[in-house]
C-alpha positions as CSV (number, residue, x, y, z in Angstrom):
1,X,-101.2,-56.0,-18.7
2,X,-100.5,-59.6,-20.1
3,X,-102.2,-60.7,-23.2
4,X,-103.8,-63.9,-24.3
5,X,-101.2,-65.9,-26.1
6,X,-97.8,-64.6,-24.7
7,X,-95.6,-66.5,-23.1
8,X,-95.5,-65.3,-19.3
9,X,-94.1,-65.8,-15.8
10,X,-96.2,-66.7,-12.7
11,X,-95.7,-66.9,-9.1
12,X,-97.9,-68.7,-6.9
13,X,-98.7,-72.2,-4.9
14,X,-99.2,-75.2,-6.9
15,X,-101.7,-78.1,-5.8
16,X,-101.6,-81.6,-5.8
17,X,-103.0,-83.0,-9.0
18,X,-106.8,-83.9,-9.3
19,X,-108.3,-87.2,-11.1
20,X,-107.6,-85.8,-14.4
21,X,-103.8,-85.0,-13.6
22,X,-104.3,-81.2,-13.8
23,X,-102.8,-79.0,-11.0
24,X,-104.3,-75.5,-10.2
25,X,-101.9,-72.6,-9.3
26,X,-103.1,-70.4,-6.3
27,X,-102.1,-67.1,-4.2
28,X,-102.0,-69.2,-0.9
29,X,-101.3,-73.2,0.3
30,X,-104.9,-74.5,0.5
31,X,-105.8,-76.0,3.7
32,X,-107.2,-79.0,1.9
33,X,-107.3,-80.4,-1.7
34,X,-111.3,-78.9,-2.3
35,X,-110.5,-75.5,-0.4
36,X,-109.5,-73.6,-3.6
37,X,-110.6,-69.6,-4.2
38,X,-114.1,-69.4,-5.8
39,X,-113.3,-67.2,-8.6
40,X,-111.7,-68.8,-11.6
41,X,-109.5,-65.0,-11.6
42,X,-108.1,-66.3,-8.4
43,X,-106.7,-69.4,-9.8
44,X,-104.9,-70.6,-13.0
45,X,-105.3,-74.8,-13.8
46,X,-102.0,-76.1,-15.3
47,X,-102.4,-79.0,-17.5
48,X,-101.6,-82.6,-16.2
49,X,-97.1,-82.8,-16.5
50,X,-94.8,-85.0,-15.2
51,X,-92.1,-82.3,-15.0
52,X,-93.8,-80.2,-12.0
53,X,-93.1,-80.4,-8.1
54,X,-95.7,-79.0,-5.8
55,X,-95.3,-76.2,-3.3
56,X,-94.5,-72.9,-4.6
57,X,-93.1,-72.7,-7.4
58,X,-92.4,-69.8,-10.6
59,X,-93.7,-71.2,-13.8
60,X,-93.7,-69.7,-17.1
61,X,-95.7,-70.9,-20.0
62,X,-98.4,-69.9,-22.7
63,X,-101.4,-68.1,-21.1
64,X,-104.5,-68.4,-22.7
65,X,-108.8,-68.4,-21.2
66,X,-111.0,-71.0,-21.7
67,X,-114.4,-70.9,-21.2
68,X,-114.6,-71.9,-17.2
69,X,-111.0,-71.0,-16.4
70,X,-107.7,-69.4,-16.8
71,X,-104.8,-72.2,-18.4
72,X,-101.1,-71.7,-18.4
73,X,-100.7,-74.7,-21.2
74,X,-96.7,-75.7,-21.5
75,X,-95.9,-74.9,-18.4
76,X,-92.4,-75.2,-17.0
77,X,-90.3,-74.7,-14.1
78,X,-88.9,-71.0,-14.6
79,X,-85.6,-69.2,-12.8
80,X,-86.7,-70.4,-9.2
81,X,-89.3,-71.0,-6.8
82,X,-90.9,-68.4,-3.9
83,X,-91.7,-68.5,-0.6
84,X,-94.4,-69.9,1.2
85,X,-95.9,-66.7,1.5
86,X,-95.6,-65.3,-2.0
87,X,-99.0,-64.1,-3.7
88,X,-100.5,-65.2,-6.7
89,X,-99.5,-63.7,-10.0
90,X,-103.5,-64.4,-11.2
91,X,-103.8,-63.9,-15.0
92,X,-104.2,-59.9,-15.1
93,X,-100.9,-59.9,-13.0
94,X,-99.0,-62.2,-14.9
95,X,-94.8,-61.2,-15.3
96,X,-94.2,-61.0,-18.8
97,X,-91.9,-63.4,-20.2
98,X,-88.7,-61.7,-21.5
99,X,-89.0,-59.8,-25.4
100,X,-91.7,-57.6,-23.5
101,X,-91.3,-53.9,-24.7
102,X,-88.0,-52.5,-22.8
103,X,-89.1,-49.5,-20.7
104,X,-86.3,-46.3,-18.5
105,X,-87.8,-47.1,-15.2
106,X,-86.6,-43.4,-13.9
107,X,-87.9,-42.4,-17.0
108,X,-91.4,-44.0,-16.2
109,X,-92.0,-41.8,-13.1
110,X,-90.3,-39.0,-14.8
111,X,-92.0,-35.6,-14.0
112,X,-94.8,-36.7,-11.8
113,X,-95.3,-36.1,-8.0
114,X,-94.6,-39.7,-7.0
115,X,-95.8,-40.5,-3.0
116,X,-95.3,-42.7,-0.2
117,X,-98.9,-43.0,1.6
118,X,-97.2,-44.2,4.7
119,X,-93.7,-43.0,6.3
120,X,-92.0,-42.8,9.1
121,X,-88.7,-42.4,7.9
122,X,-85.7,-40.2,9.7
123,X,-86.1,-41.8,12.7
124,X,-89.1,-39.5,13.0
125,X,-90.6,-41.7,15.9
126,X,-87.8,-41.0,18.0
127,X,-89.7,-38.6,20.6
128,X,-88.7,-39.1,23.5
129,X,-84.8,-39.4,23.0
130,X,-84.5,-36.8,20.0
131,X,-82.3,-39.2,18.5
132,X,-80.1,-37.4,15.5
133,X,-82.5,-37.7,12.0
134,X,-81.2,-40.1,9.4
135,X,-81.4,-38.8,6.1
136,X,-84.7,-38.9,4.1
137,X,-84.5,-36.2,1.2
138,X,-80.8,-37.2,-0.1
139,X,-82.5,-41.0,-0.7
140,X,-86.0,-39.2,-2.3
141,X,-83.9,-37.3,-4.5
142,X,-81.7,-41.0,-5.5
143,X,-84.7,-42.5,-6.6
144,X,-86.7,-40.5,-8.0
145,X,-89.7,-40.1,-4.9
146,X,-91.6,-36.6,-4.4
147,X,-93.0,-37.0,-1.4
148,X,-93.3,-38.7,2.2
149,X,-96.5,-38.6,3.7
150,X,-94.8,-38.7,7.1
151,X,-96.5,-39.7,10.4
152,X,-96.6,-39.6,14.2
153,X,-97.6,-42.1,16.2
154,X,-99.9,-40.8,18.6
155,X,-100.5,-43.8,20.9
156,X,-96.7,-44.6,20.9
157,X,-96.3,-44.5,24.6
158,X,-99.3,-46.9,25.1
159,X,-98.3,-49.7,23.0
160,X,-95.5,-52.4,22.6
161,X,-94.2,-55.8,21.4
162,X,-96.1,-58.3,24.4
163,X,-94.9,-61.8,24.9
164,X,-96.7,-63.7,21.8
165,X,-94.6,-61.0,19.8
166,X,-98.1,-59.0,18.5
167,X,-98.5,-55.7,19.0
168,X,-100.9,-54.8,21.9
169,X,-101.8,-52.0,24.4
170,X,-100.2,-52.4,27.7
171,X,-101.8,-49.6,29.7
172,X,-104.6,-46.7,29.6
173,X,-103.1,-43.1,28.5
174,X,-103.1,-40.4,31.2
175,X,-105.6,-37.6,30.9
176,X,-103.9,-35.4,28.5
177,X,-100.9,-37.7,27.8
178,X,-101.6,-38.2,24.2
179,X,-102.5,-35.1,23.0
180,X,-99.1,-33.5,24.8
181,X,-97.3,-36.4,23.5
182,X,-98.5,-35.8,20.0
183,X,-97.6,-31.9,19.8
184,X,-93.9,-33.2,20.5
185,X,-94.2,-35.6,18.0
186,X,-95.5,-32.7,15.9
187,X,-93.3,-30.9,16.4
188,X,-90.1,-33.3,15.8
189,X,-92.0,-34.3,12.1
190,X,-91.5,-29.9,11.3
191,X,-88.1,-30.4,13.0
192,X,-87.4,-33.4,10.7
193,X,-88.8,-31.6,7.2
194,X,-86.5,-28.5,8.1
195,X,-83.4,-30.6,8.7
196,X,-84.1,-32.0,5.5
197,X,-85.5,-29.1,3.5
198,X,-88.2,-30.5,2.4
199,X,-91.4,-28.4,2.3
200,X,-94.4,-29.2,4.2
201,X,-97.4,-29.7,1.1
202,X,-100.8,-28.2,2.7
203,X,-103.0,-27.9,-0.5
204,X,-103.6,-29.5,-3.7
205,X,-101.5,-26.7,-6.0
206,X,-98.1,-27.9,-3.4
207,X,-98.9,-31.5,-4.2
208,X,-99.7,-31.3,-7.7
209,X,-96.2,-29.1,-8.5
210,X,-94.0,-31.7,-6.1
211,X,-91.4,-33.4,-8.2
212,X,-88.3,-35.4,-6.3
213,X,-85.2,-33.0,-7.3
214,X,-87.1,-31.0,-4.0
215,X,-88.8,-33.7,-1.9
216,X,-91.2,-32.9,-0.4
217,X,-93.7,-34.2,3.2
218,X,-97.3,-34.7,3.9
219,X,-97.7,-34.4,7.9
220,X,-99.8,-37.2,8.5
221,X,-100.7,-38.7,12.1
222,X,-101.3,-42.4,12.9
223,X,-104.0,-42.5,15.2
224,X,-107.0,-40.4,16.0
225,X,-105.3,-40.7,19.9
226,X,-104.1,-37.4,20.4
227,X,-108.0,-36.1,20.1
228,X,-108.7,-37.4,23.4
229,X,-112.6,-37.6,22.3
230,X,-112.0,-34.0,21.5
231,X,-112.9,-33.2,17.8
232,X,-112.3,-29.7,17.6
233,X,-108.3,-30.7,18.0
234,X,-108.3,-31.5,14.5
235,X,-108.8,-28.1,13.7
236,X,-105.8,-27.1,15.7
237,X,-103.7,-30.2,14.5
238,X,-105.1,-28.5,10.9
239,X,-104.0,-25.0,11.5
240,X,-100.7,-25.6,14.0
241,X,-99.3,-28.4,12.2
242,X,-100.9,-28.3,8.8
243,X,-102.3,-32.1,9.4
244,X,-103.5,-33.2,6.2
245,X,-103.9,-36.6,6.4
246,X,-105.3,-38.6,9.5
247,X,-105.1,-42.6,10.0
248,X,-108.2,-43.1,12.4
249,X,-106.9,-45.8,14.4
250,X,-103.8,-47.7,15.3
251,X,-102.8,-50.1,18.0
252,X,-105.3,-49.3,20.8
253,X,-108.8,-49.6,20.2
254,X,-109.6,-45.6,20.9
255,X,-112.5,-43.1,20.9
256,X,-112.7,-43.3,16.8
257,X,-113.2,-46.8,16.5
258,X,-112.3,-50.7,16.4
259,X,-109.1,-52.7,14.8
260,X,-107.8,-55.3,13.4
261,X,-105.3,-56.6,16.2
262,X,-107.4,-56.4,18.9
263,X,-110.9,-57.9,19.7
264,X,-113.9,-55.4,18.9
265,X,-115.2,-53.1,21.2
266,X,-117.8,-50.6,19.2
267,X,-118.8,-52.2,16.6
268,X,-116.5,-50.6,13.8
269,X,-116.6,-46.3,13.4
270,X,-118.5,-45.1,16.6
271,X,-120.3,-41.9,15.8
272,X,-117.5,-39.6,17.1
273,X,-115.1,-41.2,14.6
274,X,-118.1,-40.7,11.6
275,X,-117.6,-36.9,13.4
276,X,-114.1,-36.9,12.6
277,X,-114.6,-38.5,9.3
278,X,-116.9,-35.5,8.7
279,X,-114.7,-32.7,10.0
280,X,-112.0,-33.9,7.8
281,X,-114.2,-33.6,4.8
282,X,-114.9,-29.9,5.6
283,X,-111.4,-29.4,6.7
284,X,-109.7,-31.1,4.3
285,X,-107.7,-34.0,5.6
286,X,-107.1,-37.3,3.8
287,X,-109.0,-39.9,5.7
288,X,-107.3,-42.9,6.4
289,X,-109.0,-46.0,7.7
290,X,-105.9,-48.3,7.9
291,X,-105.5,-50.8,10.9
292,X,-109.1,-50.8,11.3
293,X,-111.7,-53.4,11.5
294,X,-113.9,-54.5,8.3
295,X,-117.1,-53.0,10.5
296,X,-115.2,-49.7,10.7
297,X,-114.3,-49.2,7.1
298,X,-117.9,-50.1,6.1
299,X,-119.2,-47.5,7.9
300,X,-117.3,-44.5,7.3
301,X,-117.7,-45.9,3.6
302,X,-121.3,-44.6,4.3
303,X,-120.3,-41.3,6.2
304,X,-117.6,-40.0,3.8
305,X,-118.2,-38.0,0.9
306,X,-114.3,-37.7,0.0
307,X,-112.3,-41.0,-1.1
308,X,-110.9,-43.0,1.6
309,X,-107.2,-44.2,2.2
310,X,-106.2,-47.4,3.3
311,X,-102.1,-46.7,3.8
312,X,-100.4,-50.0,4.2
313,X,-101.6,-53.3,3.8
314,X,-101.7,-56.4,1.3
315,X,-104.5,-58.3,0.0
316,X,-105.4,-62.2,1.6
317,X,-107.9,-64.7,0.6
318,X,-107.8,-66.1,3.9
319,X,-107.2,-63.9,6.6
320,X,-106.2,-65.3,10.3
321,X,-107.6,-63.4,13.7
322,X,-106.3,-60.6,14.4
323,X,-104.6,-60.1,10.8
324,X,-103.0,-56.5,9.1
325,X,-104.2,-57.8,5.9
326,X,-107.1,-57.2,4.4
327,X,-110.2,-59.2,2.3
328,X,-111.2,-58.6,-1.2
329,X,-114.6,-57.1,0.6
330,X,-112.0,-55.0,2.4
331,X,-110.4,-53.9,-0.5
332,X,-112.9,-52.5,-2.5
333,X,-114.7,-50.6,-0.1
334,X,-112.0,-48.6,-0.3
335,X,-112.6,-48.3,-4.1
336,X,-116.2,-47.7,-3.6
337,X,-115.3,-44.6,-2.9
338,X,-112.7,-43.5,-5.0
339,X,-109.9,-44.2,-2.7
340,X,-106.8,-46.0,-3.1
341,X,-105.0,-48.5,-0.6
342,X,-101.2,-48.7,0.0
343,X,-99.5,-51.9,-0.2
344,X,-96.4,-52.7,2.2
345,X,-93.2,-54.0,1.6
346,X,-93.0,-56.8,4.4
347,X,-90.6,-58.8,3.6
348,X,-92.2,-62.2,4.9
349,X,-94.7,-61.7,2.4
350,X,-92.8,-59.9,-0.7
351,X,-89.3,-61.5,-0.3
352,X,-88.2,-59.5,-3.7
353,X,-89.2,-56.6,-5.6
354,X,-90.7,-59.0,-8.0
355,X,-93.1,-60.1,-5.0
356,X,-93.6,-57.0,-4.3
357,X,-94.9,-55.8,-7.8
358,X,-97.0,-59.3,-7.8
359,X,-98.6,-57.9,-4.3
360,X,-99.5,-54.8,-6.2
361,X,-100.7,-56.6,-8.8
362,X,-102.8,-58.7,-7.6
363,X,-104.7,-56.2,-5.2
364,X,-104.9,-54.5,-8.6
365,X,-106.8,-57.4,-10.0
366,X,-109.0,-56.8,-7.3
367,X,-109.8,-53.0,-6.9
368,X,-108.4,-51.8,-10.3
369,X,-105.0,-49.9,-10.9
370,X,-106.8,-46.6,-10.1
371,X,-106.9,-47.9,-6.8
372,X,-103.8,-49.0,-5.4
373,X,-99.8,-47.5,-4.3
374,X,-97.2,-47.7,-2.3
375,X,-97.0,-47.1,1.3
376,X,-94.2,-48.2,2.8
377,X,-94.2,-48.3,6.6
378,X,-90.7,-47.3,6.4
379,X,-88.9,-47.3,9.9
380,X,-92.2,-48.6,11.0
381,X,-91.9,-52.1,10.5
382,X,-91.5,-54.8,12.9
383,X,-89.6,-57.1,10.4
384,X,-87.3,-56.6,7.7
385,X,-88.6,-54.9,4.5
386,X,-88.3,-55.8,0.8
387,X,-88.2,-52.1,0.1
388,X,-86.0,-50.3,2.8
389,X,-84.5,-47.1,0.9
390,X,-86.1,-44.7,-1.4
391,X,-83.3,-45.2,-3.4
392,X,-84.9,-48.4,-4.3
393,X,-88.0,-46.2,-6.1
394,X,-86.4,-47.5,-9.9
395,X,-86.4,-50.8,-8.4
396,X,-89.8,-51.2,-7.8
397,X,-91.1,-49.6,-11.2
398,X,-89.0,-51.5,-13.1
399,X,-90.5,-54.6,-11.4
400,X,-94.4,-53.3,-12.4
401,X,-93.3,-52.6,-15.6
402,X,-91.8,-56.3,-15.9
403,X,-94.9,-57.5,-14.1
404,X,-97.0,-56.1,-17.2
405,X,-98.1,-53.0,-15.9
406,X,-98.3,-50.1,-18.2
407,X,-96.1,-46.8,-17.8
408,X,-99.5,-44.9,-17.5
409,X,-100.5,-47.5,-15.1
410,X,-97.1,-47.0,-13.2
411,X,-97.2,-43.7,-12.8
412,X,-100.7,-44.4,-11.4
413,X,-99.3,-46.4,-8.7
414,X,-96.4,-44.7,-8.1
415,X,-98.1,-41.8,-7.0
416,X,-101.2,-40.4,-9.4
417,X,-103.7,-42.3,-7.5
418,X,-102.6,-40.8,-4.3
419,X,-102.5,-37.8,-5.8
420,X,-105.9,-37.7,-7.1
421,X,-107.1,-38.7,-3.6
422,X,-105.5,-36.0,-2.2
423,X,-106.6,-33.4,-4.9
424,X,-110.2,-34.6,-4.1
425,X,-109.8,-34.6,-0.3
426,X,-108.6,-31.1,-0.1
427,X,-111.1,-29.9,-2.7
């Protein structure tokens, strides 16, 4: 990561000046002049200048800690600004300036198994018209990615875009529905990995050996849905379909628990989800708590004696009702128990792969880098994505590595965490 003394490159929202002239560089626009993040490693003051708009801006200057505070002293306007949405480089995710050591991006994530967490690439969530697959396996192999963990959506025909453009649930599942719908989409996902020849990893050995020249797929659902309130269909999901990782929850508040885009109805993880949580212990399915509420992931923190996935989300300071994004609380619940969460390449919020590794970044200020990776929501996403071929894998290491990460810790990222998690999950 950035040292002390080097000249470095930041993103982030600058503030008005205070009585002394000095300006304090954030992760979001404050609502007000005094509403500025508590922690002095969420904030970086930039001595008084003349030279310097507001807004958000890219700066590059000396970095150096004082005793209170982070201080970017000769700081100057660098290549551009970002947009309004852009995160906060904070002082461990600082971009290095140029004259940082020169590192082979492919060469970086050489040799490794590196993973999306979160995928539903192919057209895979094309059900109920069979659409023709796009290709997934020729792009892995372009850039370098091992493997897809590749997911139904088991409350797809429940859920659509309503009228204040969220999200919702627009009607109650017939009995059975789901779980029939869900052994088509099954079923299309083995379809997809055959078109594509790419093996289906079922155990740790598979996922440890995966390397991109043969890319390979996790079968993954999103959504506890297709259980029905039925537990023992995991086990059949397990054996039929070699489900090895499970997302809890989704867009409709079901028998597993609460989340995030709707208003609470259990109180977080009711105790058939902490049952399904348990089964997947003893089975050996990833657990993945992403798209549900705070309450939720607090719990099965408590009921989980394997690390916990959090697939795709970024990191906010101030989160809105109803938000995808998550809390530093949030955030390192997931590392409390040796899990990793998956950061997402919406455009609005990353508008460049630069963003993108500052996203990273600064949820790995937050967690640590043993904690964080890439899941990418691909064909999933509602809006346009920063990161919208696996082509693009180079890309995106090439911005960690300019954003001061480490090759060990971009291999880490790029898949090792994941990995780990898996290994541990399946143990």
């Amino acid at each position: 990561m950035a040292h002390l003394g080097q000249r470095v490159r930041v993103d982030g929202w600058l503030t008005a000046p205070d009585l002394t002239g000095h300006r304090q560089l954030v992760a979001e626009p404050p609502c007000c002049p005094g509403c500025l993040p508590g922690s002095s490693d969420g904030r970086i003051r930039i001595p008084a200048s003349r030279h310097l708009a507001g807004g958000a801006v890219r700066l590059e200057g000396i970095l150096r800690r004082d005793r209170t505070a982070w201080v970017l002293s000769d700081a100057r306007p660098a290549a551009r600004g970002i947009g309004r949405r852009s995160v906060l480089a904070a002082p461990p995710l600082l971009c290095l300036a140029a004259g940082a050591p020169q590192t082979d991006p492919r060469q970086a994530i050489a040799g490794m198994p590196t993973v999306d967490v979160h995928s539903h690439a192919g057209k895979l969530l094309y059900v109920r018209t069979q659409a023709p697959f796009t290709p997934v396996s020729e792009p892995m192999r372009q850039g370098g990615l091992a493997v897809a963990c590749l997911a139904i959506v088991s409350d797809a025909p429940t859920h659509r875009i309503m009228a204040d453009h969220r999200i919702h649930p627009y009607r109650d599942p017939a009995p059975g529905e789901l779980h029939a719908y869900a052994q088509r989409a099954f079923a299309r996902l083995h379809a997809l990995a055959a078109d594509q020849g790419m093996p289906i990893i079922a155990d740790r050995a598979a996922l440890l050996a995966a390397r991109p020249d043969r890319p390979s797929a996790v079968v993954a659902a999103e959504g506890g849905d297709f259980l029905e309130g039925n537990p023992d269909r995991l086990d059949e999901a397990y054996a039929r379909w070699q489900l090895r990782h499970l997302q809890l929850t989704h867009y409709r508040v079901n028998e597993l628990g609460d989340i995030q885009t709707e208003e609470p109805v259990h109180g977080g993880l009711t105790d058939l989800g902490a049952e399904v949580v348990r089964r997947c212990n003893r089975l050996g399915i990833v657990v993945d708590v992403a798209h549900g509420t705070l309450d939720l992931v607090r719990r099965a923190a408590t009921v989980t004696t394997k690390p916990l996935v959090l697939s795709h989300t970024s990191l906010t300071t101030r989160p809105r009702p109803f938000t995808r994004l998550i809390t530093p609380e949030h955030a390192r619940l997931i590392a409390s128990t040796g899990g990793m969460v998956g950061i997402w390449p919406v455009a609005a919020l990353f508008p460049d792969m630069a963003a993108l590794a500052g996203g990273i970044a600064r949820m790995a200020a937050i967690v640590g880098v043993d904690h964080v990776g890439l899941g990418t929501d691909s064909m999933g996403l509602v809006g346009p994505a920063t990161f919208d071929s696996y082509a693009q894998l180079p890309d995106l290491a090439a911005a960690l590595l300019a954003t001061g990460f480490s090759v060990e810790d971009t291999r880490k990222i790029m898949g090792g965490n994941y990995t780990r998690v898996f290994a541990a999950s399946l143990a």
